[in-house]
N, CA, C and O atoms as a Maestro MAE file, in Angstrom:
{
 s_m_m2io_version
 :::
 2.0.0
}

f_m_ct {
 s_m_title
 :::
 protein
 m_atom[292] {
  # First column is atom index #
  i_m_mmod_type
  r_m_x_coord
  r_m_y_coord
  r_m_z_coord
  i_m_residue_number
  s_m_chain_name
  s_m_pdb_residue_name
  s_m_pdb_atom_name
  i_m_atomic_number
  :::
  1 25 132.796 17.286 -112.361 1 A "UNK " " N  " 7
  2 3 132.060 18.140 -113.278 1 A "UNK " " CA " 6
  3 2 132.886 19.400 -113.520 1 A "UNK " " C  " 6
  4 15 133.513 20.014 -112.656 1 A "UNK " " O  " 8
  5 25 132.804 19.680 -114.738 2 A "UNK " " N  " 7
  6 3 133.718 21.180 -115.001 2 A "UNK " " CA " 6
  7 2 132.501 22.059 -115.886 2 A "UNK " " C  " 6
  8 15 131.568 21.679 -116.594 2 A "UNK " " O  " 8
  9 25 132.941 23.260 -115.526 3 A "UNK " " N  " 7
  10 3 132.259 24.644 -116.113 3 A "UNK " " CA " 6
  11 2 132.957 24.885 -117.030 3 A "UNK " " C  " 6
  12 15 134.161 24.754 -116.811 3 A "UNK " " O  " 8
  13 25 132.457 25.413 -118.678 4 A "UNK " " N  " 7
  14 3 133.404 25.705 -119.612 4 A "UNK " " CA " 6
  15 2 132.555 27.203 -120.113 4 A "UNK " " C  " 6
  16 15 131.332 27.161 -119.982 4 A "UNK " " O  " 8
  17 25 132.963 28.077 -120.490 5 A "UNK " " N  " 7
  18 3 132.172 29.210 -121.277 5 A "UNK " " CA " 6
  19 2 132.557 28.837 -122.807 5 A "UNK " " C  " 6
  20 15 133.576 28.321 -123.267 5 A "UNK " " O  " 8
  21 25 131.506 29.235 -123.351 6 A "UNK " " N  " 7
  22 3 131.633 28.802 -124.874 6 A "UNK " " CA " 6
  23 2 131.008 30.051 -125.600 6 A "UNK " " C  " 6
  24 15 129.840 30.377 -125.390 6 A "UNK " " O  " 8
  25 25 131.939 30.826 -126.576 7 A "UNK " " N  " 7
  26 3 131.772 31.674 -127.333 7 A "UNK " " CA " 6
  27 2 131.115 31.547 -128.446 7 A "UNK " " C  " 6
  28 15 131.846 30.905 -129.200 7 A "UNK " " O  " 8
  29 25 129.757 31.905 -129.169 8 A "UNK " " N  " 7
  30 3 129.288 31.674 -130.048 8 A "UNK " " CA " 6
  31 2 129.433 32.782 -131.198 8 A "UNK " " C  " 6
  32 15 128.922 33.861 -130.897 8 A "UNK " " O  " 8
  33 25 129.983 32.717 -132.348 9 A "UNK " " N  " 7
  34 3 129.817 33.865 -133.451 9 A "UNK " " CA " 6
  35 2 128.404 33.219 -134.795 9 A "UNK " " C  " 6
  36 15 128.231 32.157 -135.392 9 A "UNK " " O  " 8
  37 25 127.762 34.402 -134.757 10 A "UNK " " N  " 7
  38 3 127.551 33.899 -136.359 10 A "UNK " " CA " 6
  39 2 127.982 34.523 -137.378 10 A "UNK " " C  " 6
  40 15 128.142 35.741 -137.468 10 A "UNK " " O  " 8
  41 25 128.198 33.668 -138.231 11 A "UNK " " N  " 7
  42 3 128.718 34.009 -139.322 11 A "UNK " " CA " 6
  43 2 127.929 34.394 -140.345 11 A "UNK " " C  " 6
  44 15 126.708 34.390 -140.502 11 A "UNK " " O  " 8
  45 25 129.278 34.889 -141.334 12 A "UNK " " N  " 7
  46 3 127.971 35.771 -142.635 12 A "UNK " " CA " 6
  47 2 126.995 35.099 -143.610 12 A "UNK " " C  " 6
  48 15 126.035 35.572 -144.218 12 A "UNK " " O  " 8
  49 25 127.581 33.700 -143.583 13 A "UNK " " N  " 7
  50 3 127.950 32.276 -144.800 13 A "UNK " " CA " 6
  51 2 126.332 31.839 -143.799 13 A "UNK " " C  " 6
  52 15 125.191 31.752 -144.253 13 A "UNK " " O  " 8
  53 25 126.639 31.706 -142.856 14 A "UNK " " N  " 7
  54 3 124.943 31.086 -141.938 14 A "UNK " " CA " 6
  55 2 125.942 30.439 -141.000 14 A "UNK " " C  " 6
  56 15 127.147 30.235 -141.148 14 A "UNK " " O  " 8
  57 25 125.071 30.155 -139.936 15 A "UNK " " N  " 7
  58 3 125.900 28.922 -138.780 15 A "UNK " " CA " 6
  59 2 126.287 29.578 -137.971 15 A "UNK " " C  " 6
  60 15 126.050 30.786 -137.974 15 A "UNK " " O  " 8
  61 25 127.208 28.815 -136.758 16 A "UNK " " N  " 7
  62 3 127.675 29.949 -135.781 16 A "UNK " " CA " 6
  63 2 129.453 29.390 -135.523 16 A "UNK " " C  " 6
  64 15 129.559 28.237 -135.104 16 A "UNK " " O  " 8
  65 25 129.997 29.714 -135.623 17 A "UNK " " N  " 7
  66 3 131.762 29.003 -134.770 17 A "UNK " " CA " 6
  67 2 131.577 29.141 -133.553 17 A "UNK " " C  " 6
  68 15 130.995 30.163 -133.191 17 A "UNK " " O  " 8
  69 25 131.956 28.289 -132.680 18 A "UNK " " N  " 7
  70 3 132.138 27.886 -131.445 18 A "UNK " " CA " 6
  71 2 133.758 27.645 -130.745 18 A "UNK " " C  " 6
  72 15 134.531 26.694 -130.859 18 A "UNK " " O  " 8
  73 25 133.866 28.817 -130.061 19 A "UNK " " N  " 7
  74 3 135.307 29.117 -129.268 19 A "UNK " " CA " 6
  75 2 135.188 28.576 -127.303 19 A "UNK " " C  " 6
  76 15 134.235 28.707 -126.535 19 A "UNK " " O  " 8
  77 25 136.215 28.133 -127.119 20 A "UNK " " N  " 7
  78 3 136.443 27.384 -125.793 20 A "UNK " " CA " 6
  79 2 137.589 28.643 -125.112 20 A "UNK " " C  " 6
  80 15 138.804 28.454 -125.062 20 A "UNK " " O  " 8
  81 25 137.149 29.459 -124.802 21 A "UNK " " N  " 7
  82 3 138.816 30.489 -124.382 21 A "UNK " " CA " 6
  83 2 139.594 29.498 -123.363 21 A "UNK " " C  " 6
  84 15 140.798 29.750 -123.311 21 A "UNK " " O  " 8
  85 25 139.308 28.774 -122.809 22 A "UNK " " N  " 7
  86 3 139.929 28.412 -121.661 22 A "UNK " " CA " 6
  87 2 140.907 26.659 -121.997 22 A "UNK " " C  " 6
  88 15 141.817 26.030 -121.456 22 A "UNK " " O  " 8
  89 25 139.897 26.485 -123.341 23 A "UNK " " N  " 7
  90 3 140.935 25.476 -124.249 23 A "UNK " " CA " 6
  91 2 141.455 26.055 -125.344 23 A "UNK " " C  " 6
  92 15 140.789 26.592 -126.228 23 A "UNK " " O  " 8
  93 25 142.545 25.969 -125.315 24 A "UNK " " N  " 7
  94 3 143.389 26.880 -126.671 24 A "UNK " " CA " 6
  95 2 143.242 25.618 -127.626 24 A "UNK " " C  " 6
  96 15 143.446 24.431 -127.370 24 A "UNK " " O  " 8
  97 25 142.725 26.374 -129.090 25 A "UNK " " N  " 7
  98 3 142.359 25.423 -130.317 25 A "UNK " " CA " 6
  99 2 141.217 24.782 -130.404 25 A "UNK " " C  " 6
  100 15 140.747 24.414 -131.481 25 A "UNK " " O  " 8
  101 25 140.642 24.581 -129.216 26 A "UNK " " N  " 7
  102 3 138.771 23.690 -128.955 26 A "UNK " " CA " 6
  103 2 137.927 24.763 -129.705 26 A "UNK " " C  " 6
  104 15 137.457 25.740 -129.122 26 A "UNK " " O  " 8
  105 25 137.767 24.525 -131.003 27 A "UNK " " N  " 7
  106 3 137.023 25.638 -131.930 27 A "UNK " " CA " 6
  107 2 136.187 24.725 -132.708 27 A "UNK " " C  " 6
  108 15 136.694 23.763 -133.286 27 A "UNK " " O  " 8
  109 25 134.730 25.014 -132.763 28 A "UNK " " N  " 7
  110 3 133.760 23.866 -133.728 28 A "UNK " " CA " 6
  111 2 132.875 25.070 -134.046 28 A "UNK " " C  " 6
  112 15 132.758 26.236 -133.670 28 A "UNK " " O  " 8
  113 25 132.211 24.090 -135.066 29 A "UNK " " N  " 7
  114 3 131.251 25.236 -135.586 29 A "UNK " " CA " 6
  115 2 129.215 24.351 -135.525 29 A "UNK " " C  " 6
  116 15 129.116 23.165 -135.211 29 A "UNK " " O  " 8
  117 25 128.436 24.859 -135.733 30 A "UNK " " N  " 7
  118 3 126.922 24.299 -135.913 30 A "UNK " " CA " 6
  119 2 126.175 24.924 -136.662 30 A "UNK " " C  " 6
  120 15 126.296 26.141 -136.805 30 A "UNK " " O  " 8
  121 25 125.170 24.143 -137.345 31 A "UNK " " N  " 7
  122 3 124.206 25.154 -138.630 31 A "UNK " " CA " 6
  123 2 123.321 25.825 -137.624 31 A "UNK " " C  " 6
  124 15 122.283 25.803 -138.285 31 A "UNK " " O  " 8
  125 25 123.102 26.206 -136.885 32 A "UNK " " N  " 7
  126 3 122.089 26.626 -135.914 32 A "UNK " " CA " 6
  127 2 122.890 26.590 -134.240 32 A "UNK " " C  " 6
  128 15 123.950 26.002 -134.026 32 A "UNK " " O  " 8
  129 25 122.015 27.436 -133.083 33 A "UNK " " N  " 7
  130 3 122.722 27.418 -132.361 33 A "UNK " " CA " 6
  131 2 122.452 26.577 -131.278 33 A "UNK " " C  " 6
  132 15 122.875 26.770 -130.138 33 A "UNK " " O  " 8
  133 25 121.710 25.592 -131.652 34 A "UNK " " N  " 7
  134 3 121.565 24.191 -131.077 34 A "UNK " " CA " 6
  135 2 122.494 23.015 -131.088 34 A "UNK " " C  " 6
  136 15 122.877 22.168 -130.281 34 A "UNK " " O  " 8
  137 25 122.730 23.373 -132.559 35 A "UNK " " N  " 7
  138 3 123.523 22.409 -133.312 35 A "UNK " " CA " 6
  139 2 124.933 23.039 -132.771 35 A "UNK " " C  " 6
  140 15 125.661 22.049 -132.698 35 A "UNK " " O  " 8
  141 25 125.722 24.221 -132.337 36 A "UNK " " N  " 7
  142 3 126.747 24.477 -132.552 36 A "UNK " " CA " 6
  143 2 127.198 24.184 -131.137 36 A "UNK " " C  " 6
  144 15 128.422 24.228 -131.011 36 A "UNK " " O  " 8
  145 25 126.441 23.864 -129.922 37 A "UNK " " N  " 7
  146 3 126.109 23.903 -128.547 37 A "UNK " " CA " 6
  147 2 126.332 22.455 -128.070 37 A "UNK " " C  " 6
  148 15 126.735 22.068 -126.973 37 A "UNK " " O  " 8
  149 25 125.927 21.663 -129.290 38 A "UNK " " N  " 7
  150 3 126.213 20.087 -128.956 38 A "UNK " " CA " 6
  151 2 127.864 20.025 -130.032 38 A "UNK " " C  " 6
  152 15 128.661 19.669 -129.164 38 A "UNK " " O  " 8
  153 25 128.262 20.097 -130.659 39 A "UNK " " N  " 7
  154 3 129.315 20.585 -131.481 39 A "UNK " " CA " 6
  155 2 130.086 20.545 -130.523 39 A "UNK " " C  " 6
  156 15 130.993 19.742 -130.303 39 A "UNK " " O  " 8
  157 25 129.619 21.719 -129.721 40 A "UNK " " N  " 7
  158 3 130.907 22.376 -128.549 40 A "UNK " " CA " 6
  159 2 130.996 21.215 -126.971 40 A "UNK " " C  " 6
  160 15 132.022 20.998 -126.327 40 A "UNK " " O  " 8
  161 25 129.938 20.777 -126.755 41 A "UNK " " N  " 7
  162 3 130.474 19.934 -125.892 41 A "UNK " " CA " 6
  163 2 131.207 18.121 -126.550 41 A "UNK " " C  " 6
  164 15 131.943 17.351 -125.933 41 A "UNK " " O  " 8
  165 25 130.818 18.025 -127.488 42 A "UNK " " N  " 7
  166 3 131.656 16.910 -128.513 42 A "UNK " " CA " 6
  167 2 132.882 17.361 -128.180 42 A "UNK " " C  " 6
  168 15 133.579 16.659 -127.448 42 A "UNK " " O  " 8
  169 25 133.334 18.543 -128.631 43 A "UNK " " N  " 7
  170 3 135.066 19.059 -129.201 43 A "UNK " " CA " 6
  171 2 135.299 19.355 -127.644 43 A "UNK " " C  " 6
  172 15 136.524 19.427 -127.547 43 A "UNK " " O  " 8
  173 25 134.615 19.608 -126.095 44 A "UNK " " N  " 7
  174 3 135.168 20.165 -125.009 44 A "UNK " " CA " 6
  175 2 135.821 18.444 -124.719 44 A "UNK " " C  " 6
  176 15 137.014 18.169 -124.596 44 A "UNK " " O  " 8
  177 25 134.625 17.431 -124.659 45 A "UNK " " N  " 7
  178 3 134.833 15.965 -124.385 45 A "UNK " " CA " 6
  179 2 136.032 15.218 -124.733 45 A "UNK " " C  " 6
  180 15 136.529 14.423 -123.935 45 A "UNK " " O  " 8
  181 25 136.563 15.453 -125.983 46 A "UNK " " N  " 7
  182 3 137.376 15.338 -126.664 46 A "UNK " " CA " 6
  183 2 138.617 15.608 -126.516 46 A "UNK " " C  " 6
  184 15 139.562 14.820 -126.543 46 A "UNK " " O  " 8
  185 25 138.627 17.501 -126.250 47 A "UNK " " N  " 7
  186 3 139.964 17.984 -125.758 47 A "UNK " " CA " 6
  187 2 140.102 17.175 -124.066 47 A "UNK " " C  " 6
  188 15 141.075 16.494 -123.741 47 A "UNK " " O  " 8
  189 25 139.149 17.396 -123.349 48 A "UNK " " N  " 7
  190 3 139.690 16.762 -121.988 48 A "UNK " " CA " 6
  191 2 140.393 15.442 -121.828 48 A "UNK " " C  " 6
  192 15 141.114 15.042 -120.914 48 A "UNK " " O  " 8
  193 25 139.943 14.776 -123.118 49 A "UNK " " N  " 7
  194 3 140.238 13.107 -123.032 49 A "UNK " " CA " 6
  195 2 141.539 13.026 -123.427 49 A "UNK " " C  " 6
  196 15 141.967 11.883 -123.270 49 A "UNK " " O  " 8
  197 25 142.728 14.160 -124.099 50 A "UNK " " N  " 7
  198 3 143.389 14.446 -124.549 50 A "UNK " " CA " 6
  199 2 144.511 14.928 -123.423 50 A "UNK " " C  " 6
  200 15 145.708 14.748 -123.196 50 A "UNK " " O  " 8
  201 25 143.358 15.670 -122.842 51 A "UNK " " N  " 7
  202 3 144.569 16.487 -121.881 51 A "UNK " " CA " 6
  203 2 144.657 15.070 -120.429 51 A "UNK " " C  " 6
  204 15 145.554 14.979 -119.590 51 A "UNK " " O  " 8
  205 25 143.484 14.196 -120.560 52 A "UNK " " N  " 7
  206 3 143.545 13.366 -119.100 52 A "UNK " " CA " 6
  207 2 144.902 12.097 -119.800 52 A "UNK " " C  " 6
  208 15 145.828 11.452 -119.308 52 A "UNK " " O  " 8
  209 25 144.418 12.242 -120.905 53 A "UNK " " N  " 7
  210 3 145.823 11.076 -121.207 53 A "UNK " " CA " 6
  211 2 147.200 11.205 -120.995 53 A "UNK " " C  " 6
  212 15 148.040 10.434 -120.532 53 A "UNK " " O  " 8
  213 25 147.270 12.774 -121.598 54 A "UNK " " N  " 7
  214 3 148.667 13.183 -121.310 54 A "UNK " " CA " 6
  215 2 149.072 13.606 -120.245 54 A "UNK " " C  " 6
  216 15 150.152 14.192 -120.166 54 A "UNK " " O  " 8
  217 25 148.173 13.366 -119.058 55 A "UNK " " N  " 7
  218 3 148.333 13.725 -117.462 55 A "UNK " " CA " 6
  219 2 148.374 14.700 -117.675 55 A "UNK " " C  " 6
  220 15 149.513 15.076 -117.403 55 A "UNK " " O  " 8
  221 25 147.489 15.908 -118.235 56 A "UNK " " N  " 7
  222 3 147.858 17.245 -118.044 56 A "UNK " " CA " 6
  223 2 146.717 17.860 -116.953 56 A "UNK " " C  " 6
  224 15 145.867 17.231 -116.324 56 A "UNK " " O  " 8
  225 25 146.962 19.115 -116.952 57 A "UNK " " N  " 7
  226 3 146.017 19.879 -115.601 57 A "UNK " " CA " 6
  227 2 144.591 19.810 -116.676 57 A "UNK " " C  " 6
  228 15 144.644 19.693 -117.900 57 A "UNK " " O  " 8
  229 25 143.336 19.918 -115.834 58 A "UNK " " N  " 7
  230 3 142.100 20.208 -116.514 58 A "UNK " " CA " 6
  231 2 141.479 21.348 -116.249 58 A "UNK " " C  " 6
  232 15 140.886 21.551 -115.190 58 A "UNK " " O  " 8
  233 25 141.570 22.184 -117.204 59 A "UNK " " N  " 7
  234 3 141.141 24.144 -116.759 59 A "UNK " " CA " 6
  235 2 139.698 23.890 -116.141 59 A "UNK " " C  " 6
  236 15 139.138 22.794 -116.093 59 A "UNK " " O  " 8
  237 25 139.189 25.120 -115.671 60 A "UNK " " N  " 7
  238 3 137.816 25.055 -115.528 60 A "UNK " " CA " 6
  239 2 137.513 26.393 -115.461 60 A "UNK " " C  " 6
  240 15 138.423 27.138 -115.098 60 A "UNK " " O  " 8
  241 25 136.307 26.930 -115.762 61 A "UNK " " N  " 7
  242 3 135.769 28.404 -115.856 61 A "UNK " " CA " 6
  243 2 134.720 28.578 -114.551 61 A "UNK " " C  " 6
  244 15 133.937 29.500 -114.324 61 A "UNK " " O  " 8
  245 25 135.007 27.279 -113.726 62 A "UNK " " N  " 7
  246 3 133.951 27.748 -112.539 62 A "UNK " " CA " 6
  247 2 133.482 28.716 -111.273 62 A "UNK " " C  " 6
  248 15 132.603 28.637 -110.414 62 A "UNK " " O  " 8
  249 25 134.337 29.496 -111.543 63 A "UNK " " N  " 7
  250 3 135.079 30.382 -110.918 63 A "UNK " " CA " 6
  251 2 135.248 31.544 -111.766 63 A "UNK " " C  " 6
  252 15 135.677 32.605 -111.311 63 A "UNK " " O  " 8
  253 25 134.995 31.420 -112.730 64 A "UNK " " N  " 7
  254 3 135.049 32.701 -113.833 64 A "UNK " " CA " 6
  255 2 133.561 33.329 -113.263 64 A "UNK " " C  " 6
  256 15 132.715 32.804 -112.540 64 A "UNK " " O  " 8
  257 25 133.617 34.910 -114.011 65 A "UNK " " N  " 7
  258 3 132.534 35.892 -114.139 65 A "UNK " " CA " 6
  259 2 132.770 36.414 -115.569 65 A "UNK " " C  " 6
  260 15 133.830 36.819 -116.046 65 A "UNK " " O  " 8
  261 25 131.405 36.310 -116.227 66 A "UNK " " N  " 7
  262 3 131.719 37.341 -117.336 66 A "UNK " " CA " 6
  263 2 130.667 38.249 -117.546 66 A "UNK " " C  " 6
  264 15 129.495 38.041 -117.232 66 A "UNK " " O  " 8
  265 25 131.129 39.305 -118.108 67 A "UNK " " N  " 7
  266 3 129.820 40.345 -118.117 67 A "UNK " " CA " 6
  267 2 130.412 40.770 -119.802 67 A "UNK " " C  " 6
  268 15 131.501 40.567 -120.339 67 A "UNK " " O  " 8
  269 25 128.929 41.550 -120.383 68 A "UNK " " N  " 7
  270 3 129.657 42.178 -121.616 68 A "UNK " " CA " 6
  271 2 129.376 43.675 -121.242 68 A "UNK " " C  " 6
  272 15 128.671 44.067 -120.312 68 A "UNK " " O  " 8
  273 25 130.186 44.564 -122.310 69 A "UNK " " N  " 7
  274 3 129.273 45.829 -121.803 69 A "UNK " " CA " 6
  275 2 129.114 46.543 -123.200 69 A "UNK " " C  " 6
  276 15 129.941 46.367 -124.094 69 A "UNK " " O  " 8
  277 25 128.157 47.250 -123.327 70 A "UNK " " N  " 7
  278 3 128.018 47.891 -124.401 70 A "UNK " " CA " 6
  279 2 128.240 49.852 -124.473 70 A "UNK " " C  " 6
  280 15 127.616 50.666 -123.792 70 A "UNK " " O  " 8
  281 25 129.188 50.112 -125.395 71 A "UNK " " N  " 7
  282 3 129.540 51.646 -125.256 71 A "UNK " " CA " 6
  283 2 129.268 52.187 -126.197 71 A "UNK " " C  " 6
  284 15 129.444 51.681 -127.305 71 A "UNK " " O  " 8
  285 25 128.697 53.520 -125.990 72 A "UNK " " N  " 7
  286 3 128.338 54.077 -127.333 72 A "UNK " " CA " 6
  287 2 129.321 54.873 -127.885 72 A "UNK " " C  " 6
  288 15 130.100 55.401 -127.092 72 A "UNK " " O  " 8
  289 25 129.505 55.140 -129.425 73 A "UNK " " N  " 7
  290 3 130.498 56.046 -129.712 73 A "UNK " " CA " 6
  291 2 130.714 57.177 -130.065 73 A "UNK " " C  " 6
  292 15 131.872 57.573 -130.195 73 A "UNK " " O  " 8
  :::
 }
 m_bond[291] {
  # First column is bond index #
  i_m_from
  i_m_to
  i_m_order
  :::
  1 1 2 1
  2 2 3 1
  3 3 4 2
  4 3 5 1
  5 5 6 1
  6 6 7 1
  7 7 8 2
  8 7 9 1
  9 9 10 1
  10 10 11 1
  11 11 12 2
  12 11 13 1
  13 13 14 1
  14 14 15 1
  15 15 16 2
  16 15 17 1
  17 17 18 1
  18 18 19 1
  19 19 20 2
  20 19 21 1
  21 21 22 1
  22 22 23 1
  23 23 24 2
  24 23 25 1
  25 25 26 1
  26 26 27 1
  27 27 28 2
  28 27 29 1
  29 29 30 1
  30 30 31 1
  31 31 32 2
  32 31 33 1
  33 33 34 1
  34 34 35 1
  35 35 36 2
  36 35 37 1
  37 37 38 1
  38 38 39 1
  39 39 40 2
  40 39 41 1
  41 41 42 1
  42 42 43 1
  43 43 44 2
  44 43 45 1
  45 45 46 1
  46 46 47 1
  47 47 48 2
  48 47 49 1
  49 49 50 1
  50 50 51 1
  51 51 52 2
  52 51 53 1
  53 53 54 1
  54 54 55 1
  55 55 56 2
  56 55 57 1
  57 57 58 1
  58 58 59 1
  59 59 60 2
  60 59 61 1
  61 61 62 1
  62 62 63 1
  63 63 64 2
  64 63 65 1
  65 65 66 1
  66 66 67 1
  67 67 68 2
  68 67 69 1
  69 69 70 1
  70 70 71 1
  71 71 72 2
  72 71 73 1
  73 73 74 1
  74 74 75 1
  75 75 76 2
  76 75 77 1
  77 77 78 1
  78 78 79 1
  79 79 80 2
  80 79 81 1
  81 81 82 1
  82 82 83 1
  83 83 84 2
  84 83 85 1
  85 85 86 1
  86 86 87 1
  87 87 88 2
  88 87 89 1
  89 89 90 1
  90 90 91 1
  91 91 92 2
  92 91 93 1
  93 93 94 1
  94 94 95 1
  95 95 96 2
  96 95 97 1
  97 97 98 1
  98 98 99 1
  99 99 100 2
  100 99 101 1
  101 101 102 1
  102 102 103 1
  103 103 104 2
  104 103 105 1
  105 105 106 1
  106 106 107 1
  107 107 108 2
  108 107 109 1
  109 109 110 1
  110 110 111 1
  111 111 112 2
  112 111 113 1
  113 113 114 1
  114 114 115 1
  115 115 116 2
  116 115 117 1
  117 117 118 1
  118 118 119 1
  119 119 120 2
  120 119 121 1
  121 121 122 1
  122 122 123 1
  123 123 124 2
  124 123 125 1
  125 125 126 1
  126 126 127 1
  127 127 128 2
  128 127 129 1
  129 129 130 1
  130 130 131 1
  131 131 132 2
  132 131 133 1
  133 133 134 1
  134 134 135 1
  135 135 136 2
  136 135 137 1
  137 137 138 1
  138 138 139 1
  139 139 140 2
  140 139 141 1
  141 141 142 1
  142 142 143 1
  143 143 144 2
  144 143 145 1
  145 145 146 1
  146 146 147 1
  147 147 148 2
  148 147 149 1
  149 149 150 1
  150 150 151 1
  151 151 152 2
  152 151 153 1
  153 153 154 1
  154 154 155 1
  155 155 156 2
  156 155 157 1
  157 157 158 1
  158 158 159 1
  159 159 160 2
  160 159 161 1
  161 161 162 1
  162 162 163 1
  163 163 164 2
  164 163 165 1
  165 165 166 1
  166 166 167 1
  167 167 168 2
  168 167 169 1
  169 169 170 1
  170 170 171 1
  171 171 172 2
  172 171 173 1
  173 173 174 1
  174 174 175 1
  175 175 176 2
  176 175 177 1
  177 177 178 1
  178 178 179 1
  179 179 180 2
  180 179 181 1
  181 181 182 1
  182 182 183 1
  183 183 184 2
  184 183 185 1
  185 185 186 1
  186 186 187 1
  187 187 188 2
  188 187 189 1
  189 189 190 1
  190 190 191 1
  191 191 192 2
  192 191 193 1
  193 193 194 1
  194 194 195 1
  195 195 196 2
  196 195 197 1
  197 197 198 1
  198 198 199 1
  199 199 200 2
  200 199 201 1
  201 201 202 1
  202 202 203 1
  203 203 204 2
  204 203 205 1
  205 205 206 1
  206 206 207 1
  207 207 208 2
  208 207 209 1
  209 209 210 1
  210 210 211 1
  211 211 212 2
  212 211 213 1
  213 213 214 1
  214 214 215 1
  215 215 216 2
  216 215 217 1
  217 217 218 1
  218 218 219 1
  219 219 220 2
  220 219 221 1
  221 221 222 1
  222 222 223 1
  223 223 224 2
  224 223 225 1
  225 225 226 1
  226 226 227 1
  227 227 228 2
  228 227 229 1
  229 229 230 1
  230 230 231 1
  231 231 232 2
  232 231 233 1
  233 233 234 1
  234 234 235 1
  235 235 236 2
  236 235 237 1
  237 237 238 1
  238 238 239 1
  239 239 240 2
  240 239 241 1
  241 241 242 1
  242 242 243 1
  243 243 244 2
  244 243 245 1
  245 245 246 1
  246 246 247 1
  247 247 248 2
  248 247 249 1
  249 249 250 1
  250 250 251 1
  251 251 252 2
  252 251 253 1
  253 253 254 1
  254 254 255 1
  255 255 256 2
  256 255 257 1
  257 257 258 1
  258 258 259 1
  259 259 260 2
  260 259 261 1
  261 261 262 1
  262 262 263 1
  263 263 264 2
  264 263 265 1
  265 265 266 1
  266 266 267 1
  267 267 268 2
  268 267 269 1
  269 269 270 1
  270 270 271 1
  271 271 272 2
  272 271 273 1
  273 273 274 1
  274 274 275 1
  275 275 276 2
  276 275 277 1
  277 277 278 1
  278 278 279 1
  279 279 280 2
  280 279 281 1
  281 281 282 1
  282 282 283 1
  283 283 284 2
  284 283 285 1
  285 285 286 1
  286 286 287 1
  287 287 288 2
  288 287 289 1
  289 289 290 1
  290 290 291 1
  291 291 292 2
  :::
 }
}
């Protein structure tokens, strides 16, 4: 089992893009953020099957912490 963090934006157009930091290029998008959540584990499934073929290492974020912080200006 692997841990992935998945970045959600929405956009101005509607929908949200979906970023993988820990896969470089694993970028999808969803009309909603249900939709963009299953999107993102499709395109994580995908890149891994990619990286297990080419015998490469498989990242993981399980071990990551993230916090945001908010500053005023």
């Amino acid at each position: 089992m692997h841990t992935y963090r998945i970045i959600l934006t929405q956009e101005p157009e509607g929908g949200y893009t979906v970023a993988v930091p820990s896969l470089p290029g694993c970028i999808t998008y969803g009309d909603d953020i249900n939709h963009a959540i299953e999107m993102a584990k499709e395109a994580i499934e995908g890149y891994l099957e990619v990286l297990k073929e080419k015998g490469e290492e498989i990242p993981d974020d399980s071990r990551s912490l993230e916090y945001s912080l908010t500053l005023s200006s």
